[in-house]
BAVOBA-790357 format. One record per residue (C-alpha): residue number from 1; residue in one letter; chain; x, y, z. Coordinates in nm, 4 decimals, always signed. Each point is the difference from the previous one (the first is absolute). Layout:
BEGIN
<rec num="NUM" residu="A" chaine="A" x="X" y="Y" z="Z"/>
...
This chain:
BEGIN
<rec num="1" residu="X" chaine="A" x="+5.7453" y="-0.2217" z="+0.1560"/>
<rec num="2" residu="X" chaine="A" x="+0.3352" y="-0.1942" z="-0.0488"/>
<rec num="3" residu="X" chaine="A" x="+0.2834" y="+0.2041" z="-0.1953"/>
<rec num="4" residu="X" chaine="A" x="-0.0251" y="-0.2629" z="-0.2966"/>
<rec num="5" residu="X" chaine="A" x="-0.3494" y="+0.1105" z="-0.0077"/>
<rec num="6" residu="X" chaine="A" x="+0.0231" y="+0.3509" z="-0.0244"/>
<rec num="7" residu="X" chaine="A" x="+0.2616" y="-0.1013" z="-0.2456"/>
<rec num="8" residu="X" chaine="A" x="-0.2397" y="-0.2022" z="-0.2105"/>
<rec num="9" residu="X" chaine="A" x="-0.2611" y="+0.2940" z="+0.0051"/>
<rec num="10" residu="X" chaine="A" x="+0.2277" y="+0.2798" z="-0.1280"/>
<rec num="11" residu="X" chaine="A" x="+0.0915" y="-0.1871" z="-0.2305"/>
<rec num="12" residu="X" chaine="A" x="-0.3566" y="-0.0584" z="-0.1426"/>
<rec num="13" residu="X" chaine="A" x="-0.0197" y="+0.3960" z="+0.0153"/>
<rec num="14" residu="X" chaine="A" x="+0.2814" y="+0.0172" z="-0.1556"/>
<rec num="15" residu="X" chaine="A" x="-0.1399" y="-0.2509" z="-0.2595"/>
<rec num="16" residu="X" chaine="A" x="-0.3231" y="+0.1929" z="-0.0308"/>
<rec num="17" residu="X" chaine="A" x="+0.1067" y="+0.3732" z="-0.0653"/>
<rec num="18" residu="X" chaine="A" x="+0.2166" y="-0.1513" z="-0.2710"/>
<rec num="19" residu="X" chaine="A" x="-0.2875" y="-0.1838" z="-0.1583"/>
<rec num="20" residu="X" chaine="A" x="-0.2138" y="+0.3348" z="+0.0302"/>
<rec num="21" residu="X" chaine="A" x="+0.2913" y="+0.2055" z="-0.1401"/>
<rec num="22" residu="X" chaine="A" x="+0.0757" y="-0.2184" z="-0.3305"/>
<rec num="23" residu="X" chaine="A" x="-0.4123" y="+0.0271" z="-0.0115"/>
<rec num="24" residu="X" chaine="A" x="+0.0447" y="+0.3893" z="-0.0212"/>
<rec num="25" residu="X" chaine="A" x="+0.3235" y="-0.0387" z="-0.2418"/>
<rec num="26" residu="X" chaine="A" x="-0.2358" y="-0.2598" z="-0.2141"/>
<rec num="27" residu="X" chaine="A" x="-0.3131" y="+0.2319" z="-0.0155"/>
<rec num="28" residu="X" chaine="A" x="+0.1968" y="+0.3276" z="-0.0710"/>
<rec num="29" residu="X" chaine="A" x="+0.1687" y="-0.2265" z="-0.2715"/>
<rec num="30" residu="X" chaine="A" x="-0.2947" y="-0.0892" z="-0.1487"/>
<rec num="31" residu="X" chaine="A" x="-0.1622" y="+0.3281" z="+0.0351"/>
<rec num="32" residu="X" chaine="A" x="+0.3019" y="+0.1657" z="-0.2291"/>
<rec num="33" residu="X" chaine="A" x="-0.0323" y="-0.2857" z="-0.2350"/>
<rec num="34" residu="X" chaine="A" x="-0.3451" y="+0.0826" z="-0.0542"/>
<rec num="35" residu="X" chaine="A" x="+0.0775" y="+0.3825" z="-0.0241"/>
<rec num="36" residu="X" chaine="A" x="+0.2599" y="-0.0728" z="-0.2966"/>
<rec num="37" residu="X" chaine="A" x="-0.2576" y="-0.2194" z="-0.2027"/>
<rec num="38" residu="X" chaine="A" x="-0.2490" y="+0.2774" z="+0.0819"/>
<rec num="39" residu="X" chaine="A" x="+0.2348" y="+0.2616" z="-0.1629"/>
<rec num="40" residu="X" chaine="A" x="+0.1321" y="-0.2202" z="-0.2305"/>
<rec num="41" residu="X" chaine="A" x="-0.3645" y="-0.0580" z="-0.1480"/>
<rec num="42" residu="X" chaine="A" x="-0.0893" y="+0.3459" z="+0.0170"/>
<rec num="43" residu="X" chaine="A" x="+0.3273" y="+0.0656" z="-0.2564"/>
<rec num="44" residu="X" chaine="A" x="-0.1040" y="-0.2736" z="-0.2538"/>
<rec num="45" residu="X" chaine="A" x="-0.3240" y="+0.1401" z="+0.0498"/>
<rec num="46" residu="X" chaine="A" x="+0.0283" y="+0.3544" z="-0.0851"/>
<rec num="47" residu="X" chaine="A" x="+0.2998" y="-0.0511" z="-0.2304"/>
<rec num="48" residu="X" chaine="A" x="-0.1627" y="-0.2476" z="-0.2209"/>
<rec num="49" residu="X" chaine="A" x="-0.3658" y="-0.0450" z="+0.0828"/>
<rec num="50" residu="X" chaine="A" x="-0.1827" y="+0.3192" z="+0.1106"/>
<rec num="51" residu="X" chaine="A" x="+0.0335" y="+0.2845" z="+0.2033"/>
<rec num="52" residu="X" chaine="A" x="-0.2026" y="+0.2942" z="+0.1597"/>
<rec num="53" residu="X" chaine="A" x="+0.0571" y="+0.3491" z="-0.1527"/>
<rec num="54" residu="X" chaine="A" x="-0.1592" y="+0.3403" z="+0.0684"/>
<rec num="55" residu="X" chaine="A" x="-0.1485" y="+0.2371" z="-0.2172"/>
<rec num="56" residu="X" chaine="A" x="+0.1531" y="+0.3417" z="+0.0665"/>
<rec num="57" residu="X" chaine="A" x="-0.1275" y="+0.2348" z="-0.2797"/>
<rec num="58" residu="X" chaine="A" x="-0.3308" y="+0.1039" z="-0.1656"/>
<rec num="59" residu="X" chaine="A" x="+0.1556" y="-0.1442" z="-0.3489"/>
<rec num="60" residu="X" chaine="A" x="-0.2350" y="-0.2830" z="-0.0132"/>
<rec num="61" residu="X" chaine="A" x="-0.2963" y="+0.1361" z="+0.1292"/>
<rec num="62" residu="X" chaine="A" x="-0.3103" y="-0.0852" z="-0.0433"/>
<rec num="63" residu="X" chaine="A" x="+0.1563" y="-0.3213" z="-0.0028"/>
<rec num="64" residu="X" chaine="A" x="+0.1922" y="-0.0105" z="+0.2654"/>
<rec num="65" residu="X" chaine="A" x="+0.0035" y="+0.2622" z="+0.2709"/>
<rec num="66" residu="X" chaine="A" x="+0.2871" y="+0.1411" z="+0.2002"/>
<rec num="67" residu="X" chaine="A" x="+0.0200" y="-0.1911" z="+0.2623"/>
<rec num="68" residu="X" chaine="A" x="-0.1452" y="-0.3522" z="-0.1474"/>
<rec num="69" residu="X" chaine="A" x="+0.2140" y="-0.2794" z="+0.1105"/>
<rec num="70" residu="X" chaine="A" x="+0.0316" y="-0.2812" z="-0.2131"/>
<rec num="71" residu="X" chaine="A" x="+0.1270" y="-0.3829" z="-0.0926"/>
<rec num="72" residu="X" chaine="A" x="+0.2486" y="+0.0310" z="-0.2773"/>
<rec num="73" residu="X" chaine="A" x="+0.0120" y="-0.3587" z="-0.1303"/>
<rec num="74" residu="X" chaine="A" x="+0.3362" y="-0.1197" z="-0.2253"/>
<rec num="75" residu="X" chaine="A" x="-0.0278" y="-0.4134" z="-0.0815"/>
<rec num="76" residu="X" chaine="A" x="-0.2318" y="+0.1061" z="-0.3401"/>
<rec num="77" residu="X" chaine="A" x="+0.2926" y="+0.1877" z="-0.1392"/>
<rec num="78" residu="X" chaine="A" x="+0.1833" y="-0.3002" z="+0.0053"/>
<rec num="79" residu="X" chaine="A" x="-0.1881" y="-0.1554" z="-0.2459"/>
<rec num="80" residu="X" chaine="A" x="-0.0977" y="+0.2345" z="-0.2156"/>
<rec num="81" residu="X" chaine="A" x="+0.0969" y="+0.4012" z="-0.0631"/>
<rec num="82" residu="X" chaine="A" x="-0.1716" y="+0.3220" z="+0.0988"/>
<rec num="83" residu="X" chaine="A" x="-0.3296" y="+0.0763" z="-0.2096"/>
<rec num="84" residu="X" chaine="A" x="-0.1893" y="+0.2783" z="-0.0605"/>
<rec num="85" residu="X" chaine="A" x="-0.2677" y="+0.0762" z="+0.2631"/>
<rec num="86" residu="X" chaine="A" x="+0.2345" y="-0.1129" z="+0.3216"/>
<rec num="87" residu="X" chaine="A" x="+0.0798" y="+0.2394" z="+0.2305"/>
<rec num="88" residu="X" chaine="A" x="+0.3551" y="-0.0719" z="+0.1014"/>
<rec num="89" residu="X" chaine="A" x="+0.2322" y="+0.1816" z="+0.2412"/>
<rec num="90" residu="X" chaine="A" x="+0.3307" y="+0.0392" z="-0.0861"/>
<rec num="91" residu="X" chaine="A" x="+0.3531" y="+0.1066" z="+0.0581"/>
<rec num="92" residu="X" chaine="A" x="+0.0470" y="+0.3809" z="-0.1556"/>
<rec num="93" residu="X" chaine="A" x="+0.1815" y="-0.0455" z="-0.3156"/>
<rec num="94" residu="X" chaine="A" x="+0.3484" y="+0.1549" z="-0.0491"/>
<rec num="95" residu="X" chaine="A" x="-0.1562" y="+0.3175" z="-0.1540"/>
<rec num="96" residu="X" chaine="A" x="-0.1823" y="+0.0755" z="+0.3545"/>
<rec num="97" residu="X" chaine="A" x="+0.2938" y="-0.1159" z="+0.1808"/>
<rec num="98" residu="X" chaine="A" x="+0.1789" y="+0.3016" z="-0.1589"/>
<rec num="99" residu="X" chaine="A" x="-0.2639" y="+0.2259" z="+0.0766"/>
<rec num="100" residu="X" chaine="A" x="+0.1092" y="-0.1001" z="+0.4101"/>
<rec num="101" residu="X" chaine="A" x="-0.2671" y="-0.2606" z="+0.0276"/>
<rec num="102" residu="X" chaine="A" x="+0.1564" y="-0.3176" z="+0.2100"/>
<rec num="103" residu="X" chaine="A" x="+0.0083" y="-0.3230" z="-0.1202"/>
<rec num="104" residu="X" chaine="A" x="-0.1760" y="-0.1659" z="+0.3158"/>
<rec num="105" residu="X" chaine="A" x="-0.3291" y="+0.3070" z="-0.1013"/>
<rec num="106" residu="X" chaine="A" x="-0.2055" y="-0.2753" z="-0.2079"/>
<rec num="107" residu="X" chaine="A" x="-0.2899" y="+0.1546" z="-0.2367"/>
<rec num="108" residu="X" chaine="A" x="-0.3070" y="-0.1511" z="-0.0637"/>
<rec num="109" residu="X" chaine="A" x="-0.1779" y="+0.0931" z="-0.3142"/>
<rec num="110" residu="X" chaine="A" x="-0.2113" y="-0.2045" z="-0.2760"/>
<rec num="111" residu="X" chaine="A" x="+0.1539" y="-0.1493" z="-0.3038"/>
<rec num="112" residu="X" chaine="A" x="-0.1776" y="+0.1516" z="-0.3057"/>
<rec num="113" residu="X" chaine="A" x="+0.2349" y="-0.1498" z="-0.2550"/>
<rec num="114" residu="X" chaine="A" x="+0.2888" y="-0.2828" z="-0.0207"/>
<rec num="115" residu="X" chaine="A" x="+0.2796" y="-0.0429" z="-0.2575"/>
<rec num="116" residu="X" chaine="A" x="-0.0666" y="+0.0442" z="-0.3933"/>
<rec num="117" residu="X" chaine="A" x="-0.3207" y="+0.1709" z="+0.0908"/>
<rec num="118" residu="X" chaine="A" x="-0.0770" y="+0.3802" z="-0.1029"/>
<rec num="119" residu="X" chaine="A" x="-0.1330" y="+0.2220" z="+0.2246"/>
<rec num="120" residu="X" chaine="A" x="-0.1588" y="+0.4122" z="-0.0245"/>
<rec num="121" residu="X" chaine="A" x="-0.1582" y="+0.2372" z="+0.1987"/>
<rec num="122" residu="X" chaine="A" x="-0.2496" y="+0.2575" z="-0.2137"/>
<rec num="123" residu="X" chaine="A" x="-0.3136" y="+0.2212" z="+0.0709"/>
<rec num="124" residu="X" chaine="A" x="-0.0819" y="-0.1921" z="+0.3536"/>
<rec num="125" residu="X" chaine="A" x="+0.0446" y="-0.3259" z="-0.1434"/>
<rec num="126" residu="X" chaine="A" x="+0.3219" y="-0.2915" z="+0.0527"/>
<rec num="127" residu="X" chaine="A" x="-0.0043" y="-0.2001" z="-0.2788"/>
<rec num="128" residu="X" chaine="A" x="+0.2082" y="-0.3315" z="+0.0018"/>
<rec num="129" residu="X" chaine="A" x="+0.0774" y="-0.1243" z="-0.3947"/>
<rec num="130" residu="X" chaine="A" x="-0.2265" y="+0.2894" z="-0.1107"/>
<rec num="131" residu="X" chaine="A" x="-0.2359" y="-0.1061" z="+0.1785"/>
<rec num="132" residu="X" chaine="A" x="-0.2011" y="+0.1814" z="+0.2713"/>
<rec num="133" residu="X" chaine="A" x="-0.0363" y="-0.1079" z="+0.3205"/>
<rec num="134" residu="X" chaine="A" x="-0.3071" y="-0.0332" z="+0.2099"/>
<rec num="135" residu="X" chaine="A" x="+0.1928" y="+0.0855" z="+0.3413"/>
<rec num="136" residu="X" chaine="A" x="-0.3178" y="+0.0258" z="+0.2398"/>
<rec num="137" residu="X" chaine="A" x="+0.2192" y="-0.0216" z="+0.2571"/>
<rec num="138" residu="X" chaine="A" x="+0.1739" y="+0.3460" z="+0.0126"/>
<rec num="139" residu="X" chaine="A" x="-0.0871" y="+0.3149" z="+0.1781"/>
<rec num="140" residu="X" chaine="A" x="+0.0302" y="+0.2006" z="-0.2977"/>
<rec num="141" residu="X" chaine="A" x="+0.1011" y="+0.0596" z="-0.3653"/>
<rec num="142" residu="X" chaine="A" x="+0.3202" y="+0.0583" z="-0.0627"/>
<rec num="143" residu="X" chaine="A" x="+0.0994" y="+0.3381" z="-0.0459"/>
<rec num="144" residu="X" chaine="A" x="+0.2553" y="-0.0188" z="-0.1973"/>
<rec num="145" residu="X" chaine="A" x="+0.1130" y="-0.1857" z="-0.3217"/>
<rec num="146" residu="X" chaine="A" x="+0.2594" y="-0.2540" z="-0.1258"/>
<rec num="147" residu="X" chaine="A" x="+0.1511" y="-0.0748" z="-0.3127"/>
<rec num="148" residu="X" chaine="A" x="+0.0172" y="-0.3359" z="-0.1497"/>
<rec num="149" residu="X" chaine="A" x="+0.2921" y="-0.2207" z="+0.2055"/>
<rec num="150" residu="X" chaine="A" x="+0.0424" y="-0.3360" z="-0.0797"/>
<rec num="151" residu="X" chaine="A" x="+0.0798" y="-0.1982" z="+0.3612"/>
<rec num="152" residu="X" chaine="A" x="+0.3682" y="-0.1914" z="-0.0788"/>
<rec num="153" residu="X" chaine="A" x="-0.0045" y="-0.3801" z="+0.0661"/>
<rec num="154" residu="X" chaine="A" x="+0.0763" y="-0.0721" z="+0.3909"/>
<rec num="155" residu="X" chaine="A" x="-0.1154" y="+0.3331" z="+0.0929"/>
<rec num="156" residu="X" chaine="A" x="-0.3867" y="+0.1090" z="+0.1110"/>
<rec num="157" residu="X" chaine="A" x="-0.1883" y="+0.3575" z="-0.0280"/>
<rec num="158" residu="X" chaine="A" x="-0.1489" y="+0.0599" z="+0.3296"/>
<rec num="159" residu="X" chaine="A" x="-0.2532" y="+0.2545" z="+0.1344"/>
<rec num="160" residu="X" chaine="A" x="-0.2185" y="+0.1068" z="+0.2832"/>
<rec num="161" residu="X" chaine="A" x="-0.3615" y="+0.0078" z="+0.0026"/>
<rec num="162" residu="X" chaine="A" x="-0.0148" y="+0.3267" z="+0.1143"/>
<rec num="163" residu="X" chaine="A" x="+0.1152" y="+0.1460" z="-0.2977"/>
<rec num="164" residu="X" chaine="A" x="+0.0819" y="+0.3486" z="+0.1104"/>
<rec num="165" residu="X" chaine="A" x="+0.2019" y="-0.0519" z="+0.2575"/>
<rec num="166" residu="X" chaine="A" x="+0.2281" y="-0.3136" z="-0.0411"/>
<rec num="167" residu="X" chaine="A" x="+0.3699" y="-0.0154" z="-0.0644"/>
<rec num="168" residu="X" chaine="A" x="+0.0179" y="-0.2659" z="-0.2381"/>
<rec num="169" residu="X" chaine="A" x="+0.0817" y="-0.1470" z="-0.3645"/>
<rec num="170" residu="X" chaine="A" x="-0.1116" y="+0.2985" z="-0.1632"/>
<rec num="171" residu="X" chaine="A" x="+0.1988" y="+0.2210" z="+0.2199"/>
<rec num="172" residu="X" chaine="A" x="+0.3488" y="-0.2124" z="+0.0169"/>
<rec num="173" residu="X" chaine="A" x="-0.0671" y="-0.2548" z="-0.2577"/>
<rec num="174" residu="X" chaine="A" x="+0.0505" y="-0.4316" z="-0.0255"/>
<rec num="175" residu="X" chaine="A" x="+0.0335" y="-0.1899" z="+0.2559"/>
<rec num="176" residu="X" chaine="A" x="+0.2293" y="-0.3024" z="-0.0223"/>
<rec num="177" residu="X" chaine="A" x="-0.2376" y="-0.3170" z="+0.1499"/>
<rec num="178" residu="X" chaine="A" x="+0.2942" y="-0.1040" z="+0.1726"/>
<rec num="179" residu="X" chaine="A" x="-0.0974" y="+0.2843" z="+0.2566"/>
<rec num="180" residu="X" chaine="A" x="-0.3404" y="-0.1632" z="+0.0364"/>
<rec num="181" residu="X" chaine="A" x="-0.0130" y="-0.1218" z="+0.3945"/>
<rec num="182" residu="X" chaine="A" x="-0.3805" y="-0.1676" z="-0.0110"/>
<rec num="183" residu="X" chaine="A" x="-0.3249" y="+0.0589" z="-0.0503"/>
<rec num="184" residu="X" chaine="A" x="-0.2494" y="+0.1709" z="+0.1924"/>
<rec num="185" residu="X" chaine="A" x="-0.3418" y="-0.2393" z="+0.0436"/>
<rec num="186" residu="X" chaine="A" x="-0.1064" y="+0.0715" z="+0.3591"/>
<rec num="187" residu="X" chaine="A" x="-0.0668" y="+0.2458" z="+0.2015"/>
<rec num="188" residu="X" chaine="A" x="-0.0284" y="-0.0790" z="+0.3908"/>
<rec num="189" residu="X" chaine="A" x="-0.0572" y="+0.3709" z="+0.1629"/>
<rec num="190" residu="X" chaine="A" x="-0.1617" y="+0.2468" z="+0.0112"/>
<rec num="191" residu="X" chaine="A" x="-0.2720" y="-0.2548" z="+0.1172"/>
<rec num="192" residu="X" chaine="A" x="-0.2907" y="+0.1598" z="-0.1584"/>
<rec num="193" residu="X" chaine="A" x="+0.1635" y="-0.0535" z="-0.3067"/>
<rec num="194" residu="X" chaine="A" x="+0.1664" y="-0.3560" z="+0.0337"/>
<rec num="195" residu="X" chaine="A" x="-0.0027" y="-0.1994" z="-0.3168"/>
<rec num="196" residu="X" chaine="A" x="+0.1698" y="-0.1580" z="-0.3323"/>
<rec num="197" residu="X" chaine="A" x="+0.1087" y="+0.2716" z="-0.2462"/>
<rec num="198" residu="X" chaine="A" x="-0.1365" y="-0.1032" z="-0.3232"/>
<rec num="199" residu="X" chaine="A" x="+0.2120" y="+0.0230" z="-0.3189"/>
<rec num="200" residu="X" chaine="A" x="-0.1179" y="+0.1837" z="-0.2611"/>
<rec num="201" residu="X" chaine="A" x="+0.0519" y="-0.1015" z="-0.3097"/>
């Protein structure tokens, strides 16, 4: 082999692990570009479209179990407010945020009553505009009772379904719907379980 020759084929070499490296460079490029769109869609996503969230307490129950994980959906609130029947989680108003709670610890409880609407607790019974409800979703009658309070406009009366054991409107008081972070409609584990959470109206 002549010395222009063995020239001419380190050179192509050379050529070659150049082309290979910029293939590397382009595919780890590309790679990271798809990462950021990944995480980028995952923001949008949870921030303005839906998000996971875990059900930590017994405050729903028979509901929702401790445990239950669930889709908590937020484009409907864009178009129209809260209403009674959803069960929404929340951020902890500023009267649990007193009490130590952080601001991050979302609730999740079901709206009984929205702004300009009356609501009691008396002999078992929750009655919304005098009213009694038929709340066949609970665990149990309410032990306890309520005076009249009328919910203030921009503000919603929220309480778990299991009666006796939830920290909620009737405990702390309103909360102000700007607090609201979605709605809860499905639940995806445990599997046994899987399925839309109906509203009750």
């Amino acid at each position: 082999m002549t010395l222009d020759q063995e020239k001419t084929k380190s050179s192509s070499v050379s050529e070659q692990e150049k082309v290979q490296k910029n293939n590397r460079w382009k595919a780890l490029w590309e790679n990271v570009q798809i990462l950021v769109i990944a995480l980028i869609l995952a923001f949008i996503i949870r921030t303005f479209i839906a998000e996971p969230r875990y059900i930590p307490s017994e405050s729903m129950s028979p509901t929702l179990e401790t445990g239950d994980r669930l889709v908590v959906e937020k484009v409907s609130y864009y178009f129209h407010p809260p209403q009674p029947g959803d069960i929404i989680v929340f951020e902890p108003p500023i009267q649990l945020q007193l009490q130590g709670y952080k601001k991050e610890q979302a609730f999740i409880k079901r709206i009984i009553a929205k702004g300009g609407e009356t609501v009691a607790v008396n002999n078992g019974k929750v009655y919304l505009n005098n009213q009694p409800l038929d709340e066949k979703y609970i665990l149990e009658s309410p032990h306890y009772n309520l005076e009249p309070v009328q919910v203030p406009e921009g503000y919603l009366f929220v309480m778990g379904d299991n009666r006796n054991n939830s920290n909620d409107s009737h405990v702390w008081g309103f909360l102000p719907e700007k607090n609201v972070i979605g709605n809860a409609v499905f639940r995806f584990f445990p599997f046994n379980r899987i399925g839309s959470i109906v509203k009750v109206n």
